[in-house]
N, C-alpha and C positions, 0 to 999 in steps of 0.2 A: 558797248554793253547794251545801249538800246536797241540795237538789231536785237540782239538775245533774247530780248525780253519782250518784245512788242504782241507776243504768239500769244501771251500770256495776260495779255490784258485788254480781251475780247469784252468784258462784261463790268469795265470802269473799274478794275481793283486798282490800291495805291501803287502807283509806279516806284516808290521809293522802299515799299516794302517788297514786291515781288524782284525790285533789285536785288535784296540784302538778302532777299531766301536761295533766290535762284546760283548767286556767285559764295556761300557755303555747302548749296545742295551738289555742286558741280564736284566735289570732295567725297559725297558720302553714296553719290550713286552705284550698284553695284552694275557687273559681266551686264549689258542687253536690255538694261534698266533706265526705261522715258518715262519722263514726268508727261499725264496724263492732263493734267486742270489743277491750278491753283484755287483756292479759296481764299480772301482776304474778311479778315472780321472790319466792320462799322460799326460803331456803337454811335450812339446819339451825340454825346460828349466828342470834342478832337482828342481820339487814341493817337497817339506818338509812338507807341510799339504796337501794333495791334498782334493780335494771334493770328495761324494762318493755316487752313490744312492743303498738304501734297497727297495728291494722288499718284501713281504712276502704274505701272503695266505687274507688281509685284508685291504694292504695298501702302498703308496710309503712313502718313508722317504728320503728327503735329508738332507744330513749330510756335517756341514763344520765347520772345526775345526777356531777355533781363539784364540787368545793370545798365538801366538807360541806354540799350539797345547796344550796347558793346560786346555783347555775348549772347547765345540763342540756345535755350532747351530741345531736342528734336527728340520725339517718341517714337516710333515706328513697329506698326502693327501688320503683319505676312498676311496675304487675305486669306491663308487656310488658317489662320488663327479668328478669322471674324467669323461672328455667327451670323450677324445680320444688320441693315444699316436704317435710318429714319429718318425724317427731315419734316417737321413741323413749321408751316408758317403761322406768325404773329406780325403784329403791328407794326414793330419792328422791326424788319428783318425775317430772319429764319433762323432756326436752332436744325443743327446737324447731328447727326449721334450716330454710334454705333454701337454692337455689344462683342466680347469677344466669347470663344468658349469655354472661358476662365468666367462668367459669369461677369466678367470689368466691363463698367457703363464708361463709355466717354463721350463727349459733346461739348460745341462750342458753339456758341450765341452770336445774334447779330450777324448774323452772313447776309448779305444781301441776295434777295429770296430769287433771281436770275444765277447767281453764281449757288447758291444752296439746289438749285435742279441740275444744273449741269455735275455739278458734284456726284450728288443722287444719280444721277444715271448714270455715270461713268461705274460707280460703285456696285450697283446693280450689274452692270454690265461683266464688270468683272469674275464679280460671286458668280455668277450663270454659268462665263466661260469655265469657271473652276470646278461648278458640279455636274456639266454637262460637257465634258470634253467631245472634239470630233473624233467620231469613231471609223476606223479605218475600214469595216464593211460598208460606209456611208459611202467612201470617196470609190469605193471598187464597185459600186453598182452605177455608176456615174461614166466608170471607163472604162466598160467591157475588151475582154480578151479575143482577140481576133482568130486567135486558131487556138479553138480547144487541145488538149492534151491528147485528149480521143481519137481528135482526126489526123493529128503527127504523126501516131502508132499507125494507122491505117496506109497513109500514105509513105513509111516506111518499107512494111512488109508483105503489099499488096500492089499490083500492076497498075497503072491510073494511065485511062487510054481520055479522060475527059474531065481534069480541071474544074470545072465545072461544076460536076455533079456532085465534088467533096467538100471545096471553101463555101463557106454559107455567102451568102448573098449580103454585100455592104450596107445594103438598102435596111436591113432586121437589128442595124445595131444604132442605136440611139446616141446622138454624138450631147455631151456632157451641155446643159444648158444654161448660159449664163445670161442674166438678164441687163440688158443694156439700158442707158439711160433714158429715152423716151422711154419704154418699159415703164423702166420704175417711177418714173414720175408719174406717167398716167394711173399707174394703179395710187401712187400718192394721194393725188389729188384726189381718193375715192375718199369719203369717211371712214376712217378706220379706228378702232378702239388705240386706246395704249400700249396692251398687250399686244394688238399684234401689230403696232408700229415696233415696238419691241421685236419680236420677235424676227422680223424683216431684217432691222440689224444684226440679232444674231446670225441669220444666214449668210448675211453678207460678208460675216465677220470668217464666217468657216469656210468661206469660197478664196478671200483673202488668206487663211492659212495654209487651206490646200492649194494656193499658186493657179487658182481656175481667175482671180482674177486681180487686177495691180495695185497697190496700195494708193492713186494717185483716186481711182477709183471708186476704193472703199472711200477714202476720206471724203470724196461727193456724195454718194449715198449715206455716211453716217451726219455728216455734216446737214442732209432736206431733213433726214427721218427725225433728230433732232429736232432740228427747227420748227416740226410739229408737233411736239409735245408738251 
């Protein structure tokens, strides 16, 4: 079980609660559905049940144990139901929230303000992917067609004594450009706003859905871009 769980407790949350979320979530995941970042609440006080939110690639889930931790409430909110998400630090901690388009406030306190950013950005990240889909003109200007439609007709119904003179020249077609890791690191290490440390992950995130490039990959480049903000 703690193989399981060790992915998940990058930023000190309680091992014994992302146990107890992680071995009922394994039940309620749906088809293609990964848990993204755990959040574990701190409160000042020793919390014995604390609250917890799941993220994953479809959905939030908050999670709040009851009856002395013998049973667990889970909420779960679709992110085309979310309008929008916040994260305020205080003294203690960090407060998380989100709003849905039902006008529903929800928010949980005391997060520890490393794991209330990784949350937020994962959050962020998500909403972006869902009102910015990759658009399929994007991935075809990327990988041009090597014999127009034009010149099959032509060299159909017409003599071709010179090769040559019909296939276009290999040199004129721009092969699809992915940015390797010196690349990105050097541009990394530039100063770069938020925004468009953001935005780099986006790209990276659309290269990785169209198969331009590995997921072993993406996870290095989201994992620096991250670790800059």
């Amino acid at each position: 079980m703690i193989e399981n769980i060790k992915k998940f407790l990058n930023e000190e949350q309680d091992p014994k609660a992302i146990e107890k979320i992680t071995s009922k979530l394994n039940d309620l995941l749906m088809k293609n559905e990964e848990i993204g970042y755990i959040a574990v609440q701190k409160k000042p006080a020793i919390t014995v049940f604390p609250d917890s939110i799941v993220v994953t690639n479809k959905r939030i889930i908050i999670c709040q144990p009851k009856n002395m931790g013998l049973s667990m409430n889970f909420t779960d909110f679709a992110w085309d139901e979310i309008e929008g998400t916040f994260m305020k630090e205080n003294i203690l901690g960090s407060e998380f929230s989100f709003s849905t388009k039902t006008q529903m406030q929800v928010s949980i306190d005391y997060i520890p303000k490393t794991q209330a950013r990784k949350i937020s950005t994962y959050a962020k990240e998500q909403l972006d992917l869902l009102k910015n889909p990759v658009a399929t003109e994007e991935v075809k200007t990327q990988i041009p067609e090597f014999i127009p439609e034009e010149i099959v007709e032509e060299v159909e119904t017409e003599e071709v004594t010179n090769f040559a003179e019909i296939l276009p020249s290999v040199s004129n077609y721009a092969e699809p450009i992915v940015e390797n890791t010196a690349t990105s690191t050097e541009k990394l290490s530039s100063e770069l706003t938020q925004d468009e440390l953001f935005a780099k992950l986006q790209n990276y995130k659309k290269l990785l859905d169209n198969g331009l490039i590995l997921q072993g990959e993406y996870d290095a480049f989201k994992k620096e871009i991250l670790s800059m903000m």
